[in-house]
C-alpha positions, 0 to 999 in steps of 0.5 A: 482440488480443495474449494477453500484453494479456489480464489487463490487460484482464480487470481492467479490465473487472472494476473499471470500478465502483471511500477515500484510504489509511488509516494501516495501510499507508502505501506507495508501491508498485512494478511489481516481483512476487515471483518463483514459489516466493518469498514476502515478509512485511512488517510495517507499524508507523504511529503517529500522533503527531499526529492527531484527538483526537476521533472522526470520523464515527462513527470512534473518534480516531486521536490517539497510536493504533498501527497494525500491518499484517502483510502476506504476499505469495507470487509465483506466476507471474513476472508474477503475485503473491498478497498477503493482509492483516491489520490491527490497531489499538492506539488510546489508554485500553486500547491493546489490539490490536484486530482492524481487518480483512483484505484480499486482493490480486492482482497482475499486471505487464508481464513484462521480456520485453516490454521496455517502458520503463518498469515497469507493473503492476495491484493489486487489493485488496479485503476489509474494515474495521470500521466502529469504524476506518474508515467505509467496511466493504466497499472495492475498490482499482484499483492501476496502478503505473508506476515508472522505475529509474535508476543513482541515481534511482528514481520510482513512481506510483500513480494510485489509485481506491478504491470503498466498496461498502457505508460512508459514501462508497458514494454519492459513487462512485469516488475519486482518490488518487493517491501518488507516490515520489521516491527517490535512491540514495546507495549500492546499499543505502541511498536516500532521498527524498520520498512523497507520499500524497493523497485528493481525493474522488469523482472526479465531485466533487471535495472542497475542498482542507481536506477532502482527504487530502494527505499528504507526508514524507521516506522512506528506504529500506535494502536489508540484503540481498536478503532483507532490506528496511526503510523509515521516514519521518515523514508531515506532514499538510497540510490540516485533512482530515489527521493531522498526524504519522505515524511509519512503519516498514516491515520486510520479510523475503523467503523463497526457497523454491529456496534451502530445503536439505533436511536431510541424511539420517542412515544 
């Protein structure tokens, strides 16, 4: 075998024993690493306008609640990034932050040298959530990620499988939530188009349809610069299973730390 095959494989291995997406991060991901000595922070702001008034299994109602995520990600290798997570919640009668968890997140990707047609790449993320926010505490997520790059045209999918090591779906097993981009581009900077973001249960059995998590909207994405990225959407939900109206806004920042000059010496 080949050495360029190997990380995939060690990751695979590694996640062979792997919650759909909850509303902290609602993001379709692409193959793209940060390049070595560049490092991107993200803000992910999720209000849930229309969702469940009332606690469900044992997690406190999300209706009107504010979801913050600040997400760090430093590129490492040119095929091979680090991210880390930290996530907040704001939920109605105090509206205090309130610390949710963290999470880490390793990143590899099939470098452009090997020419392959489209873009391929494997996230792993793990860490915590309180039990208050979401009902499984210690979860693994197996990310693969295959997207395709037109002139006008761009589509990403991300077959997901999450696995809750300790929480309430620890003994269904692995589960299947698979999310899905459409985007076209009307200029270089600006796209539009439709996410898709689902939840079907434990691979081996499959919830009913009106206890799945489907979720879909439109989204639009603006390239300021290369520094500079922004994403919104609104997401409907579908099935009884779902919130009903969530708000989202993405806000990105990247820092190439080639470009940092260093600053001019006084005699």
């Amino acid at each position: 075998m080949k050495p360029r095959f190997l990380p995939f494989l060690i990751m695979c291995i590694c996640c062979i024993r792997l919650t759909a997406q909850d509303n902290y991060e609602i993001q379709v991901y692409e193959s793209e690493t940060q390049a070595p000595l560049t490092t991107m922070f993200e803000l992910h702001s999720n209000v849930t306008v229309i969702g469940f008034k009332q606690d469900q299994n044992g997690v406190v109602a999300d209706n009107l609640a504010w979801h913050e995520t600040v997400e760090i990600t430093q590129g490492i290798t040119p095929w091979f990034e680090i991210g880390t997570y930290l996530f907040l919640s704001a939920n109605p009668g105090s509206y205090a932050p309130a610390w949710v968890g963290d999470h880490l997140r390793p990143r590899f990707r099939a470098p452009e040298s090997w020419h392959w047609p489209v873009g391929v790449s494997l996230s792993l993320e793990a860490g915590y959530q309180r039990p208050r926010y979401c009902i499984d505490t210690w979860t693994l997520e197996i990310r693969p990620i295959i997207d395709k790059h037109y002139k006008w045209f761009y589509v990403s999918f991300n077959p997901v499988v999450d696995y809750a090591f300790v929480g309430q779906t620890h003994s269904g097993g692995p589960q299947f939530s698979p999310d899905v981009k459409l985007q076209f581009n009307v200029i270089k900077q600006f796209g539009f188009g439709v996410e898709y973001y689902g939840g079907v249960g434990p691979i081996r059995a499959p919830y009913s349809v009106n206890q799945q998590f489907q979720q879909i909207g439109p989204a639009f994405d603006i390239d300021v610069s290369e520094d500079y990225e922004i994403n919104f959407g609104y997401m409907f939900g579908l099935t009884p299973g779902t919130e009903r109206g969530i708000v989202k806004l993405i806000l990105g920042r990247r820092v190439d730390w080639h470009k940092k000059k260093k600053a001019p010496v006084s005699n």
